[in-house]
N, C-alpha and C positions, 0 to 999 in steps of 0.2 A: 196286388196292384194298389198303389195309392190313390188315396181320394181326392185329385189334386181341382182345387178349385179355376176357375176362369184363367188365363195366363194375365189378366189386365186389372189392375186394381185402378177402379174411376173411368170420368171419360177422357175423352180425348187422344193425346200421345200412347204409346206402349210402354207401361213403366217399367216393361223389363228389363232392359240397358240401364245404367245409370244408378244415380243414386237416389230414385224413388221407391215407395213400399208397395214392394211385392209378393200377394200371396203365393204361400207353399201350401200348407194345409188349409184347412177352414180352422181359423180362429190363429193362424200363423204369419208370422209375412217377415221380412228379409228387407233391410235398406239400407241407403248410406246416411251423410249426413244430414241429407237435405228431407229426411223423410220423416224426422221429427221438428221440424220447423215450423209446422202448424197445428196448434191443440186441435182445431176445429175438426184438421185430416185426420188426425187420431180419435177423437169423439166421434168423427161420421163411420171410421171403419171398427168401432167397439172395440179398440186399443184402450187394455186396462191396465199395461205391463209393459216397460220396455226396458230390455235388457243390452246394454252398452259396452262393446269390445273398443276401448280406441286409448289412445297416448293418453288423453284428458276427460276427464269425466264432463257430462254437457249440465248446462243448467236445471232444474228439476221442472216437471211441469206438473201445475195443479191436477189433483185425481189420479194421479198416474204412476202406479209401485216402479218402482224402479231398481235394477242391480247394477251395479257396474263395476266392469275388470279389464284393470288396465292391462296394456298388453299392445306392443306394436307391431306393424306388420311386418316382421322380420322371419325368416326360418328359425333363430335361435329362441325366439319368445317361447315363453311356455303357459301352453292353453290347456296342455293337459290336466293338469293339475286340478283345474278349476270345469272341469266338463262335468262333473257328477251336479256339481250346485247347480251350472246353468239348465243340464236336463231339468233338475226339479223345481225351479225359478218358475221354466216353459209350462210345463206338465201343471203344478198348481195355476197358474191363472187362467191355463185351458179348461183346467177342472172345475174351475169355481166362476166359468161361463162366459168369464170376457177375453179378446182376443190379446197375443202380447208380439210388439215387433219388437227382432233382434236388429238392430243398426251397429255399424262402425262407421270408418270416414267414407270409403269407396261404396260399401258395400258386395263387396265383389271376393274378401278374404276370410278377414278373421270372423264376419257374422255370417257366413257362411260357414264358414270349419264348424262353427259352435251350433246351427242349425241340422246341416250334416250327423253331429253326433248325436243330438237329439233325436232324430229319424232312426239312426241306430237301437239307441236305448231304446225307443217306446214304439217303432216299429217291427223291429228284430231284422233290423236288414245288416247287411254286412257293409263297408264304407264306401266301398265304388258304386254299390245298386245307390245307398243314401246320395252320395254326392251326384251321382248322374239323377236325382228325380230333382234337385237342387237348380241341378240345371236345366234344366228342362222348361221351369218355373221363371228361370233367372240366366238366358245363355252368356252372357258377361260373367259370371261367377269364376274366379280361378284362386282356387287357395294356396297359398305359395308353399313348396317344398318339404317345409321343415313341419308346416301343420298336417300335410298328408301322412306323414310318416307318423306325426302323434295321432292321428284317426286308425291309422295301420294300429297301432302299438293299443289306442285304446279298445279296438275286433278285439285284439291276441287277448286281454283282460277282462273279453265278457262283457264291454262296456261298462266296466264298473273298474274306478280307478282303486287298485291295490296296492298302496306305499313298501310291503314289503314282499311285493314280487319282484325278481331279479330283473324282469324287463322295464319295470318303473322305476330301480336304481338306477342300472342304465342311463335311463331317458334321463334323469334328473341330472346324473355327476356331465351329461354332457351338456345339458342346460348350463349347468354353474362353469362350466369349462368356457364354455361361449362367451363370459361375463367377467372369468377370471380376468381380466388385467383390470379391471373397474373396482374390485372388489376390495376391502379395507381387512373386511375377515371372513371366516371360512361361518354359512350357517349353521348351528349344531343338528338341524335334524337329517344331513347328510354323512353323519358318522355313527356308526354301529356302540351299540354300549360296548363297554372294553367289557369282556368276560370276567375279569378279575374283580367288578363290584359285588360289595357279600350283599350288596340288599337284593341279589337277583336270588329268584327260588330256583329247583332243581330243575336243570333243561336236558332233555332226554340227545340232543343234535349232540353231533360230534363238535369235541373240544380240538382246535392247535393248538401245541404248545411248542414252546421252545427247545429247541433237540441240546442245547447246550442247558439251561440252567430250567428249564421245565414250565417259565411263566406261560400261563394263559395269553395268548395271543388275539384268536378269532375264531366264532362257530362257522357250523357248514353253511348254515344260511347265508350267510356274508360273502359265499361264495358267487361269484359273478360268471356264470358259463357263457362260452361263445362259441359259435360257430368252426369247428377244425377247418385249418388252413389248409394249404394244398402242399404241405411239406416242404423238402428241397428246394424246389422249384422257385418255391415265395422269395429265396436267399440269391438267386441266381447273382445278383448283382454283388455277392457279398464268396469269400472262399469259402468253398463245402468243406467242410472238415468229414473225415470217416463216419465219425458219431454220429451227423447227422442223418447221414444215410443209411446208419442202423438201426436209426429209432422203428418200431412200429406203430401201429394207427392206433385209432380211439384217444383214450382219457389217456393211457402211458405217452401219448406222442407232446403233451405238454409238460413240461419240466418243471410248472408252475403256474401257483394259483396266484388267477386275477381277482379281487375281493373289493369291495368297498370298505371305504377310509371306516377307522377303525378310533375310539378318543387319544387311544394313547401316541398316535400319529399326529393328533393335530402340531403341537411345538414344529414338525420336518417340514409339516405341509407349508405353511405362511408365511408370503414373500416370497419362496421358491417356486419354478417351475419343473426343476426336478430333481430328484436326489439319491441317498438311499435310506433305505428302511433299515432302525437299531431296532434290534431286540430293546424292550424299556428299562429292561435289567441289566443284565448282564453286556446290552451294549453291543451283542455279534449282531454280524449283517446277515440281515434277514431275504432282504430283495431292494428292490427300486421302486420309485415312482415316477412317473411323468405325465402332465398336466394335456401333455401333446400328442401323447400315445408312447406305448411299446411296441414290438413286436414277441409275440409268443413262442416257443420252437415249435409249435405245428405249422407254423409261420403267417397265422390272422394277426392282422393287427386292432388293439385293443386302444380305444381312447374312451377319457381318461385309463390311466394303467398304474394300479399300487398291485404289485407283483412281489409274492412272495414264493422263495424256490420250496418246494418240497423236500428239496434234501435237508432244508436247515428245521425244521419241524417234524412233527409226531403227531399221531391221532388220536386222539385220550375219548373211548366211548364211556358215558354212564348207562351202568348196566342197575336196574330197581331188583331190590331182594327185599319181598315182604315193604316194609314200611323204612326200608334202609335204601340209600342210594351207595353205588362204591364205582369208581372208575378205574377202565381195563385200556391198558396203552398196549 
């Protein structure tokens, strides 16, 4: 059970509604904009620290540390990203005895989501128990859609944000998807090293390579798993051919890997929203991509989707002998 202070910060009105600062924990509090608009309100409630989720960053106030992350209240915005810093923003000025308020404009979304996951992190509670003691504090609080699913996504990570988990590629290539028509070029920390640089040392993952002329393609980690579709069924709109009805389940029931972008793809990706995928060599087609989704033959559908079939690749393992590495296809 959380230690949750008084439901009223000050006298008078209930500052729970609206966009005044409201404590959640002791040494915590939750507002919108209007809740840093007076030093004096922040000196009387020992606000040492205030941490700012909004379109614009606000003016600074004397004495008072400050972070801020831009970020609008949309589903597509991405808070995750940046939840590891704001837990430890939180955490250090609670630790070092002054209080800190998290504000946005409403106060009702994004400093909420980001309060939320700090109850996460530092209480070990799972996102519905944190967001329900959130509100409890604050019954106006509603964080719109696309943030709940990044509080979902950051439980499934231990609360601790992992760049090279497959669930945090995900989250990210559909972040940029969301952005893609705005965008001039592709960020590079969304595409996988291309296997073929020599300055990498020996990687024990499985190598792709090219079933025609043998180039290194992509590791297994680049592999993007999803949830199996419901077969046939998912096509209904579409004619079943025989084949599909003879596929079997599990892993054999996809005919192909979904992966994250990959360097040597960047030139296909840019400008396009979809296309296909050349081997970089020799130039055979590898698979497709599209910005707006594919559909899998287990029949989930994948967005974004750089699909590579299986049959035009090989599995190249590095097998260690002694201080020798050799690889077994």
């Amino acid at each position: 059970v959380l230690d949750l202070p008084p439901p009223s910060c000050g006298r008078g009105r209930d500052r729970r509604r609206g966009g005044g600062m409201v404590p959640v924990l002791p040494g915590l509090y939750v507002g919108g904009a209007e809740s840093c608009s007076s030093s004096k309100a922040l000196a009387a409630a020992g606000v040492m620290a205030v941490l700012t989720v909004d379109a614009e960053e606000p003016p600074p106030v004397p004495g008072v540390q400050a972070l801020y992350i831009r970020a609008l209240d949309e589903p597509g915005a991405d808070l995750l990203s940046r939840l590891d810093e704001c837990a430890a923003f939180i955490g250090a000025a609670r630790a070092g005895g002054g209080a800190v308020l998290v504000r946005c404009q409403a106060g009702v979304s994004r400093s909420v989501a980001v309060v939320t996951a700090y109850l996460m992190k530092s209480q070990g509670l799972g996102w519905e128990e944190a967001y329900a003691a959130v509100r409890a504090a604050k019954p106006d609080a509603e964080v719109n859609p696309g943030f709940q699913r990044q509080l979902k996504l950051y439980e499934a990570m231990g609360c601790a944000v992992d760049s090279s988990s497959a669930l945090y590629k995900q989250h990210r290539l559909q972040v940029l998807t969301e952005r893609f028509s705005e965008l001039q070029d592709l960020p590079q920390e969304v595409f996988a090293v291309d296997p073929t640089n020599a300055h990498q040392s020996p990687n024990t993952e499985v190598l792709y390579r090219c079933r025609k002329c043998r180039r290194a393609l992509f590791r297994s980690s680049s592999i993007l798993s999803h949830m199996e579709g419901s077969g046939p069924t998912a096509f209904a709109h579409k004619r079943i051919t025989e084949s599909v009805h003879l596929r079997g389940s599990g892993p054999d029931k996809c005919t192909s890997y979904f992966i994250e972008p990959v360097q040597w793809m960047e030139p296909a990706l840019l400008g396009v929203t979809e296309g296909q995928l050349l081997c970089p060599k020799c130039t055979s087609k590898l698979g497709s991509f599209s910005w707006w989704g594919e559909q899998c033959s287990c029949g989930h559908w994948v967005t974004p989707a750089f699909q590579i079939h299986k049959s035009r690749v090989d599995e190249a393992r590095t097998l260690s002998v002694g201080n020798f590495h050799t690889t077994k296809t």
